[in-house]
KEROLO-704212 format. One record per residue: residue in three letters; x, y, z of N, C-alpha, C, O in turn. Coordinates in steps of 0.2 Angstrom, whole numbers, plus 5000, padded with zeros to 4 digits. Layout:
N
ALAXYZXYZXYZXYZ...
//
This chain:
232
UNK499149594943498649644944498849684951499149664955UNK498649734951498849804956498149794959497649804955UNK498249764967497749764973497749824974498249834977UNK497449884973497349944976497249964982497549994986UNK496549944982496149964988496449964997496149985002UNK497149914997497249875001497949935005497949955010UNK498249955001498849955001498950055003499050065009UNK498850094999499050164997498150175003497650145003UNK498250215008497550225012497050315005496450335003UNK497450315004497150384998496750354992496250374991UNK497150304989496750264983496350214988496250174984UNK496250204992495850124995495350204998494850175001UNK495150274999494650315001494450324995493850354995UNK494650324990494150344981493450284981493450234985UNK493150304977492550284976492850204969493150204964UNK492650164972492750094969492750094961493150064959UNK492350124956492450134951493050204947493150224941UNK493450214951493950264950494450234952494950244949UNK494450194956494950124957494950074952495450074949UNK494450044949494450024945494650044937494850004933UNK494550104936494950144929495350164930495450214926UNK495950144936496550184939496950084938497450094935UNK496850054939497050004939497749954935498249924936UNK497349984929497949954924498250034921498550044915UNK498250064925498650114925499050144930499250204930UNK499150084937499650114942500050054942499850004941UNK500650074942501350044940501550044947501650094951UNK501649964950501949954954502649964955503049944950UNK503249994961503850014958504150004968503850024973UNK504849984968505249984973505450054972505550074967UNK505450074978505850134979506350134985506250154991UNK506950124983507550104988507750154992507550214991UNK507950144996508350225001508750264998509250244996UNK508550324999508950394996508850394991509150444989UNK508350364985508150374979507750444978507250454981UNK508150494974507550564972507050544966507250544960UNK506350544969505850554964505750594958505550584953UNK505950654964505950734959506350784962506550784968UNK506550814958507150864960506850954961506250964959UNK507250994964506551054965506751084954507251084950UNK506051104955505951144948505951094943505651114938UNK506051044945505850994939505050974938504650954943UNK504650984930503950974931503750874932503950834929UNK503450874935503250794936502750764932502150784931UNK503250714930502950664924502350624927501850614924UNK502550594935502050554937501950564945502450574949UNK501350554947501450544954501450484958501250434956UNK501650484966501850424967501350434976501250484980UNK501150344976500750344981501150264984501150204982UNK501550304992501950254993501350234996500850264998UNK501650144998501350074999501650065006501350085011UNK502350045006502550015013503350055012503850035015UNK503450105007504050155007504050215013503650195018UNK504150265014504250325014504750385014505350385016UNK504150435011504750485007504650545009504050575009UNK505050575010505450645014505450695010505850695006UNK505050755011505050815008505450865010505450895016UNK505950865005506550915009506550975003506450984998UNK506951035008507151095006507751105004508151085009UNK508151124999508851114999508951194997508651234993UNK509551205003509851285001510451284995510651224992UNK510651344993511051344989511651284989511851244985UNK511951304999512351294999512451195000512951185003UNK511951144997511951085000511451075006511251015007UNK511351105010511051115017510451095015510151115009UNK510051065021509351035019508951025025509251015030UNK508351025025507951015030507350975028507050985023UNK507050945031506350915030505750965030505751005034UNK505250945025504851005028504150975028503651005030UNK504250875027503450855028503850785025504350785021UNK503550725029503450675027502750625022502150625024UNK502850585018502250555015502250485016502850465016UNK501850445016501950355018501150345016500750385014UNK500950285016500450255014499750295016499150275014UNK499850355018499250375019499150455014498750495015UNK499750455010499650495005499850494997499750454993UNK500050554996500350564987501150594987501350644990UNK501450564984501950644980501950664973502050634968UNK501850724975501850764968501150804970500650784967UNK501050864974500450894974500350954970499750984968UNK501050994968500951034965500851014957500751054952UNK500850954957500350944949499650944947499350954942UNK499550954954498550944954498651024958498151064957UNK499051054960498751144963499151204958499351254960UNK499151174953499151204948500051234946500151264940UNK500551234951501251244949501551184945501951194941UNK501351144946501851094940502351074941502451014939UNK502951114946503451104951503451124956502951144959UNK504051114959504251134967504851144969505251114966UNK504951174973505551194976505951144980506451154982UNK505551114980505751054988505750984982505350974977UNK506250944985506550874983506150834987505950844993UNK506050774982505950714987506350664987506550644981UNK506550634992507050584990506450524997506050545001UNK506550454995506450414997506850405004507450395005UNK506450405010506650405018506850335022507350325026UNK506250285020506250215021506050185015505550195011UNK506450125014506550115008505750055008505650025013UNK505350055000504949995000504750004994505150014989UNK504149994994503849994987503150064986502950104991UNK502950074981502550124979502150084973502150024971UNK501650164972501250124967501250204962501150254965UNK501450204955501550254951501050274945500950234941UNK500850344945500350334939500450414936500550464940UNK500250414930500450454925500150524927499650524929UNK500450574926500350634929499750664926499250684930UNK499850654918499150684915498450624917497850654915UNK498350594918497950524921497450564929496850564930UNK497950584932497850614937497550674937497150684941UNK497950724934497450774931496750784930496350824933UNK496650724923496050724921495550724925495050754925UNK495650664930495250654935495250714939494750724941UNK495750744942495550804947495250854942494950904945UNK495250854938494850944932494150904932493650944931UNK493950844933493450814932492850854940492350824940UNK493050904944493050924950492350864954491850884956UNK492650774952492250734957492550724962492750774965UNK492550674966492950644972493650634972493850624977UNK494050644965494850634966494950724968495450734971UNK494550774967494750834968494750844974495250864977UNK494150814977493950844983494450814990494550844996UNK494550744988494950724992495650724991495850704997UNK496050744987496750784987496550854989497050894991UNK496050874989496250954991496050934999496250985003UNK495750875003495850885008496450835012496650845018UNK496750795006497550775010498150845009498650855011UNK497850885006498350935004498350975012498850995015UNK498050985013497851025019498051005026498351045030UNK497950955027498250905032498850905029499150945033UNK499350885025500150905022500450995026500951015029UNK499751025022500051095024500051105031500451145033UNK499751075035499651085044500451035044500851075048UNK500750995043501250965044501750985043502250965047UNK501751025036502451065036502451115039503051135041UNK501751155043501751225046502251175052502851175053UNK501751145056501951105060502751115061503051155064UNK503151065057503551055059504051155058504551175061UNK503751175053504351225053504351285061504751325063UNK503551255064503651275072504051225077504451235082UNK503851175075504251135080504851135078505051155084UNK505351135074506151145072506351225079506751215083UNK505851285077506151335079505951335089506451345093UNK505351315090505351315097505651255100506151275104UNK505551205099505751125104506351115102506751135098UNK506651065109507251015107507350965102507050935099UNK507950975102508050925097507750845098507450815094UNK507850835104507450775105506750745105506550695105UNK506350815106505750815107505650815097505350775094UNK505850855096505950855087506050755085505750735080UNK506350715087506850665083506050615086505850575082UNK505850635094505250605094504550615089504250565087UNK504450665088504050685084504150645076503650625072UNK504750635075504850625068504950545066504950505062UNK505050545074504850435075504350415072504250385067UNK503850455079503150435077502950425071502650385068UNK503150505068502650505061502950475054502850485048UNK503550435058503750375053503350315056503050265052UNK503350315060502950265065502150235060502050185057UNK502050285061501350285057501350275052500750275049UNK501850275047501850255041502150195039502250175033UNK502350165042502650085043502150035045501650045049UNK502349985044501949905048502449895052502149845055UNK502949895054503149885061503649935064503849985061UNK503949915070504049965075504949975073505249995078UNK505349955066505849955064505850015060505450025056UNK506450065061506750105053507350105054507650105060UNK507650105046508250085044508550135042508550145036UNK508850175047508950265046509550275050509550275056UNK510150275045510750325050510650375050510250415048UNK511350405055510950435060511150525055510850575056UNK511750525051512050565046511150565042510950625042UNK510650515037510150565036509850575040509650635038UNK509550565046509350585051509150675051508750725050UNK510050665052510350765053510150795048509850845049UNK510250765040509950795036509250805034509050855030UNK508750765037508350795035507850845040507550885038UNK508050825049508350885054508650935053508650975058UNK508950945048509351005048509751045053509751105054UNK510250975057510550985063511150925059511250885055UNK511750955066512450915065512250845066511750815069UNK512750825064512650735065512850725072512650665073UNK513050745077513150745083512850765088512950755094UNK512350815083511750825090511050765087510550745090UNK511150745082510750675083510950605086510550565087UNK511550605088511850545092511650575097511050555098UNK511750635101511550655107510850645111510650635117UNK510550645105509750655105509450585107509150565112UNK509750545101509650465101509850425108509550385111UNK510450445109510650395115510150445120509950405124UNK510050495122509550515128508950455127508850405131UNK508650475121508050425121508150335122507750285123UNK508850325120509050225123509050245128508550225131UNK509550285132509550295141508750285143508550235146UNK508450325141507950325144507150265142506550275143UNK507650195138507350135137506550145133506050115135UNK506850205126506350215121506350165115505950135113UNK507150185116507350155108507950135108508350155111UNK508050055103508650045103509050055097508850035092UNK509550085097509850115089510550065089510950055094UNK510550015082511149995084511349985074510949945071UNK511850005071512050015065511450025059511149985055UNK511350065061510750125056510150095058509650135057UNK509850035060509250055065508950045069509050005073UNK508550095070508150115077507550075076507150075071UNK507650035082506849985084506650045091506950075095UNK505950045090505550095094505250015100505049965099UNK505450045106505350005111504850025115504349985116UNK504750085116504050085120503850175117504150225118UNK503050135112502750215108502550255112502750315113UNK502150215116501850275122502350305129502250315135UNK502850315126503450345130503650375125503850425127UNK503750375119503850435113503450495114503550555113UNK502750445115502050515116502150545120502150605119UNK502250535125502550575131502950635130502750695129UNK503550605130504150645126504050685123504350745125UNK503650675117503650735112503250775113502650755116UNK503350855109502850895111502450905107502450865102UNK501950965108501350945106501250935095500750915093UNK501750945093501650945088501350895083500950905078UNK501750825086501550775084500750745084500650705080UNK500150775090499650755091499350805086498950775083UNK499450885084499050925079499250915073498850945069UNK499850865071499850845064499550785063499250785058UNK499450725070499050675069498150675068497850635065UNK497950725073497350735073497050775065496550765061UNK497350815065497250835055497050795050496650805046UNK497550745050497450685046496950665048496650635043UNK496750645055496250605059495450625055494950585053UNK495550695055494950745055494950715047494550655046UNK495250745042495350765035495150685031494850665027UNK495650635036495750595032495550535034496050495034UNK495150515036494450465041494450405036494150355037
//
């Protein structure tokens, strides 16, 4: 049996009878590191509500080149352009931190958002919180440091973890920063110099958070508080 309410923070804010008819139809599922969900233009069979995974929204140019444009973890979905009426996207997900998920059939999900109850209203307001995040960071890439950047993208892996470990070398790092892999070594050791974090064969243990908050700029609190707001 799939404990819902405990795990995914999006299905544990549905109304307890929509958990309950959602139950034997969410497929528990590991989701390893670097695993793609969905590829861009492909339409999505199902949607996924990571548990203690998280998974990276990326853009891919022609040429291989990629950037993150939003992270998802326990406190959201992948797959929104299922419910906002495109069916695909442009943007890839691959699996950032590897864990577990909970999976459930695309049309299953539908039904209940066209039904316009509480599964509508409350995807349209994780959606919006998502959209402040991607805006978010596509200012923060262009204004800030890379290091205020790599702070930024701790945290908000930070917050989607049960502990103060991720398992991330430093090559996906640059990939989903959309920077050389040398200005992410660069970046990383300022923040161990300055006894943030310790990075030692792909992963970084975060040592002290409220000296991350410091560090980074304002980005990370207008993507925190959105969610705060939106998603109580």
């Amino acid at each position: 049996m799939v404990h819902v309410g405990h795990e995914n923070h999006l299905i544990a804010a549905l109304p307890a009878y929509i958990q309950q008819s959602w139950l034997a139809q969410l497929e528990p599922v590991e989701m390893p590191l670097g695993e793609v969900l969905y590829e861009s233009g492909v339409t999505l069979g199902h949607v996924y509500f990571p548990t203690t995974a998280i998974v990276s929204l990326l853009y891919v140019m022609e040429d291989g080149a990629s950037a993150e444009i939003a992270v998802v973890g326990n406190e959201g979905i992948v797959g929104i352009s299922l419910f906002m009426g495109g069916e695909s996207t442009p943007s890839r997900a691959v699996v950032q931190s590897a864990g577990k998920g909970l999976r459930l059939k695309a049309q299953v999900l539908k039904e209940e958002f066209n039904r316009a109850g509480p599964v509508l209203h409350l995807l349209l307001r994780y959606t919006q919180a998502l959209i402040t995040q991607m805006a978010q960071t596509a200012v923060c890439n262009r204004h800030h440091s890379l290091d205020q950047q790599l702070c930024r993208w701790l945290l908000l892996s930070l917050d989607r973890l049960r502990g103060d470990e991720l398992v991330m070398t430093q090559e996906l790092i640059a990939n989903m920063l959309g920077v050389r892999r040398e200005g992410v070594t660069e970046a990383a050791l300022k923040l161990q110099s300055a006894g943030l974090i310790r990075y030692t064969r792909g992963r970084i243990t975060v040592l002290d958070r409220a000296g991350l908050e410091q560090r980074t700029c304002e980005c990370y609190a207008v993507v925190k508080k959105e969610y705060d707001r939106l998603l109580r």
